[in-house]
C-alpha positions in Angstrom: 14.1 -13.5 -21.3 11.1 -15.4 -20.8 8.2 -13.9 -20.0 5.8 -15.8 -18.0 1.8 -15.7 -17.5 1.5 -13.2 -14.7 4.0 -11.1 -16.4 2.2 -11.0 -20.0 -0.8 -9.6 -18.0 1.0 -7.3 -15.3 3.4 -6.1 -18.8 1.1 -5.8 -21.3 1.7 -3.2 -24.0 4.4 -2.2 -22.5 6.0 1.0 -23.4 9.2 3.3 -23.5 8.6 5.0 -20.2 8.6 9.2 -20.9 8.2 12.4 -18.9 4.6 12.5 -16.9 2.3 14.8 -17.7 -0.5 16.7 -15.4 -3.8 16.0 -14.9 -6.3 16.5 -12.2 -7.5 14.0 -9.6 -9.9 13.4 -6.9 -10.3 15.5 -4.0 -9.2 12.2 -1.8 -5.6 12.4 -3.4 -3.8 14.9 -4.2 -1.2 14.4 -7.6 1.6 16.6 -8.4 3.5 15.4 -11.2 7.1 17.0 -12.3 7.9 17.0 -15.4 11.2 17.7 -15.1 12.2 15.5 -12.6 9.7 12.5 -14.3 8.0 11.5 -11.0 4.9 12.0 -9.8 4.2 13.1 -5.7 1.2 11.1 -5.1 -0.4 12.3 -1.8 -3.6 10.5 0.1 -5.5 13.7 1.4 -8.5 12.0 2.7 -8.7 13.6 6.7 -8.8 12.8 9.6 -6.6 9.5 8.7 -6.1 8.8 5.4 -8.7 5.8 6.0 -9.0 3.1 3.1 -12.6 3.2 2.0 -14.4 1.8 -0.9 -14.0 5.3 -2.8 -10.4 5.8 -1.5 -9.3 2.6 -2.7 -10.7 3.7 -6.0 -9.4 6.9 -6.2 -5.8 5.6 -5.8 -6.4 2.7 -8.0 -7.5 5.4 -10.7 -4.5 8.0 -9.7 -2.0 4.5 -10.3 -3.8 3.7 -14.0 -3.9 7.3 -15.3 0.0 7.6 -14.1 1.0 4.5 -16.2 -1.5 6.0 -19.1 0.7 9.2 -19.1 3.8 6.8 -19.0 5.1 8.4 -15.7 8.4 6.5 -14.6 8.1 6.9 -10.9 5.7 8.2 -7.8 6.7 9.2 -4.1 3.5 7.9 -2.2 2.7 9.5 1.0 0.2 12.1 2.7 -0.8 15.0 3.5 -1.7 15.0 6.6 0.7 16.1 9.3 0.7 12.9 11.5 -0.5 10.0 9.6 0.1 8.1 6.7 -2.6 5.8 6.4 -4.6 4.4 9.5 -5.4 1.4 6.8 -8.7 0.1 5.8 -12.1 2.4 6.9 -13.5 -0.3 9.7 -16.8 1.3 8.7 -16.8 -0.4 5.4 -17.4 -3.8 7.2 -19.0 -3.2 10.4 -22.5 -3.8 9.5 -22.3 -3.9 5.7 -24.1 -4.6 2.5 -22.6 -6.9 1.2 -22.6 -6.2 -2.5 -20.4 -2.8 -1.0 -18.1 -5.4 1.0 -17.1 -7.6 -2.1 -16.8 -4.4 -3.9 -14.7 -3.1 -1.3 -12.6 -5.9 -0.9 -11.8 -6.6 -4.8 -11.5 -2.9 -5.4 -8.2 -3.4 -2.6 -7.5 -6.3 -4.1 -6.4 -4.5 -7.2 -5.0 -1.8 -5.6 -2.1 -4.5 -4.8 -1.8 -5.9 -7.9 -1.3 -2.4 -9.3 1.3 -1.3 -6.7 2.8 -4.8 -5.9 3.4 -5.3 -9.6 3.8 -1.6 -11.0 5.6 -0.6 -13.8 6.6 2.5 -12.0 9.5 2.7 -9.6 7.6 3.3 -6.2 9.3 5.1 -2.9 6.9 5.2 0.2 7.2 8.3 1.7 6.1 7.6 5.3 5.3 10.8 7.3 3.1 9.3 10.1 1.2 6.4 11.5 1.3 3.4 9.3 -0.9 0.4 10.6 -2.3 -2.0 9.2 -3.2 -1.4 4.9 -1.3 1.8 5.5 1.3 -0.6 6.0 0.3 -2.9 3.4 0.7 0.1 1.1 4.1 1.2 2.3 5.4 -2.4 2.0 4.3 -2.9 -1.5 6.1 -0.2 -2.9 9.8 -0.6 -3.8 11.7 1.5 -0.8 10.8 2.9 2.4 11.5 6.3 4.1 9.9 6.9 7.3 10.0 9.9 9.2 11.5 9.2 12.6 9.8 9.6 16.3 7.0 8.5 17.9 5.2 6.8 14.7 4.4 3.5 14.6 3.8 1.0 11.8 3.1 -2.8 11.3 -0.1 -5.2 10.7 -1.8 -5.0 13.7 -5.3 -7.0 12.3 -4.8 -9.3 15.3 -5.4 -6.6 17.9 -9.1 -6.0 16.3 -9.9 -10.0 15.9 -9.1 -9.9 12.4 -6.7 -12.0 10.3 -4.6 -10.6 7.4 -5.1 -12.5 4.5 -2.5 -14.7 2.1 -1.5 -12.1 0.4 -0.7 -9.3 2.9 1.3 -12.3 4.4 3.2 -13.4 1.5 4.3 -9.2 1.1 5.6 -9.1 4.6 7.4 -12.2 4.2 8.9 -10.9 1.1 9.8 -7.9 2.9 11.0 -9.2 6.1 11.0 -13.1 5.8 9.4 -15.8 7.5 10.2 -15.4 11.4 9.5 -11.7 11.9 6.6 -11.7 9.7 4.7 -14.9 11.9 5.4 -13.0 15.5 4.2 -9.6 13.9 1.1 -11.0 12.7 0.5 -13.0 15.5 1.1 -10.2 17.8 -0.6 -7.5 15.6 3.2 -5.9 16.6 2.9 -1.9 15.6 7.0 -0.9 15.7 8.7 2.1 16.1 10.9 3.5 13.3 14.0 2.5 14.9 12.3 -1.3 15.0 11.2 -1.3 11.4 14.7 -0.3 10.2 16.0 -3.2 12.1 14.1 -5.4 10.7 14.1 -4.1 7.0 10.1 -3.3 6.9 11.1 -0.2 5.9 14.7 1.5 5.0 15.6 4.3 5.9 15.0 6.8 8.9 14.7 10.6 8.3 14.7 12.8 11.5 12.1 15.4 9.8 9.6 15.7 6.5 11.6 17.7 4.8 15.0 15.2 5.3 12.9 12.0 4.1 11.1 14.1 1.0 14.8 14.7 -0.1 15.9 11.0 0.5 12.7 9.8 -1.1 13.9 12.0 -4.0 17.1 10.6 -3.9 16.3 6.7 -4.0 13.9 7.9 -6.7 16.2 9.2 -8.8 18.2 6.4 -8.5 15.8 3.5 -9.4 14.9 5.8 -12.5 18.5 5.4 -13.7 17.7 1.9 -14.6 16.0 1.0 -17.6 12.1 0.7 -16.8 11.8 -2.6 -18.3 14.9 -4.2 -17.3 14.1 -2.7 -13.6 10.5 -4.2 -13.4 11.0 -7.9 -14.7 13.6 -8.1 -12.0 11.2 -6.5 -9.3 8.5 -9.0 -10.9 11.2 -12.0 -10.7 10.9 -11.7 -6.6 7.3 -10.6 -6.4 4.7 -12.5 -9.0 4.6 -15.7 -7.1 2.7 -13.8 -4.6 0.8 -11.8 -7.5 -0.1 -15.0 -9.3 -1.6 -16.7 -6.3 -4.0 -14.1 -5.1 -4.7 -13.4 -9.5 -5.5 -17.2 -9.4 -7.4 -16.8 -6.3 -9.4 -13.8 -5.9 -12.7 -15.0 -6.2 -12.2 -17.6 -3.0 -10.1 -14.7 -1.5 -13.1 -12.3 -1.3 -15.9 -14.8 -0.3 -13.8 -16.0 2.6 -13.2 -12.3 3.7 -16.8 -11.7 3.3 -17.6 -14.5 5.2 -15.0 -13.9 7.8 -16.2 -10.4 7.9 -20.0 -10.8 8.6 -19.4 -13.6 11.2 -20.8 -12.6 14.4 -17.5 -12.6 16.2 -15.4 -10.5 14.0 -18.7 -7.9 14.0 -19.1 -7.7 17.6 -15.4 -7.2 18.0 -15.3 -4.3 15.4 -18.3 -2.6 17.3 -16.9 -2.6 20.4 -13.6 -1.4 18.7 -15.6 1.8 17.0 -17.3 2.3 20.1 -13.9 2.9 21.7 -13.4 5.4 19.5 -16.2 7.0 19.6 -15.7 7.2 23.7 -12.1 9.3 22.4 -13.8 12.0 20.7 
């Protein structure tokens, strides 16, 4: 099989996938690998919502690379916090920034994606709670979905705070749900219910409680890890590096458009009155 440019650079030195061994991580995600079973739990522990800041985005960039280091086959990703998965990128990181922190910031996520999008690991999203926006991102760019059923809620809402989701968290939704659905969600910043997600396919399965979707996360796990690593992720990369190759080709322009985007006095004013609402809540 050919192997193209994006996959030399997303493959290279790849290796015959063993058993995962422990290590410690930081305090913002908690890691507990099993040997036995060759997956590691990978769990964002950051409270009061799991936001995506500069230094959480680094943290589980870091947790990904030291897991492929170790040559672990698989990871759950999920949370450990009771009622939310990920409440998606820390709105303080752009209201008002710096903006050597806000390219940082926005490159440091940019790579988060290439690293889960394209991962050599076989990925289950885990999805105990609240998933908007790039807690949604996250959960779509791993390779199955199990979401804990109720009164949760996840989608990318960026519309609903004046901000637009760039190519590629488009080009992920589309490959998850397909053209139609993904242009009315964006447009509508649409957060959906479990039940509406599974409709739709922008996640998989339902569980009624943690303990049921930790089991069926296992499960589809287990499953994926049957496969041959290598076989498994040049087929995952066979649907997926189109949209990995254009933001790689385009990451530069992608994060000067954000920044400028970002630091316009529209989008700032609109983010202020949105943490001022918040603030207001206590």
């Amino acid at each position: 099989m050919a192997v193209n440019l994006v996959q030399r650079s997303l493959l290279a030195n790849v290796r015959n996938y063993a058993l995962c061994r422990s290590y410690s991580s930081a305090a913002l995600v908690d890691v507990k690998v099993d040997d036995t079973k060759g997956f590691a739990v990978v769990s964002m522990n950051k409270a009061p919502v799991n936001s995506l800041s500069l230094e959480m985005i680094q943290s589980l960039s870091q947790t990904f690379s030291q897991l492929e280091k170790n040559k672990c086959r698989g990871l759950i990703l999920t949370s450990t916090l009771p009622k939310i998965f990920s409440a998606g990128l820390d709105i303080r990181e752009m209201y008002k920034p710096e903006e050597e922190r806000l390219r940082n910031f926005w490159f440091s996520l940019q790579g988060l994606w290439l690293q889960l999008y394209g991962s050599k690991m076989a990925t289950v999203a885990l999805i105990n709670g609240h998933s908007p926006a790039g807690g949604c991102l996250l959960s779509i760019s791993c390779d199955y979905r199990v979401m804990v059923g109720g009164k949760y809620r996840i989608g990318l809402n960026e519309t609903q705070l004046g901000i637009v989701a760039p190519f590629w968290f488009r080009d992920n939704m589309i490959n998850t749900v397909g053209v139609r659905q993904t242009e009315m969600a964006l447009q509508l910043g649409t957060l959906f219910s479990s039940e509406e997600a599974l409709k739709i396919g922008l996640i998989d399965e339902v569980a009624p409680d943690l303990a049921s979707a930790t089991a069926q996360a296992e499960s589809k796990l287990k499953e994926f890890l049957k496969i041959p690593g290598t076989a498994r992720h040049l087929s995952k990369l066979s649907v997926r590096e189109e949209a990995l190759k254009k933001l790689v080709n385009n990451r530069e322009a992608d994060v000067n458009n954000f920044v400028s985007f970002a630091m316009s006095a529209p989008v700032q004013k609109g983010l202020g009155l949105y943490l001022e609402s918040l603030s207001k809540k206590g």
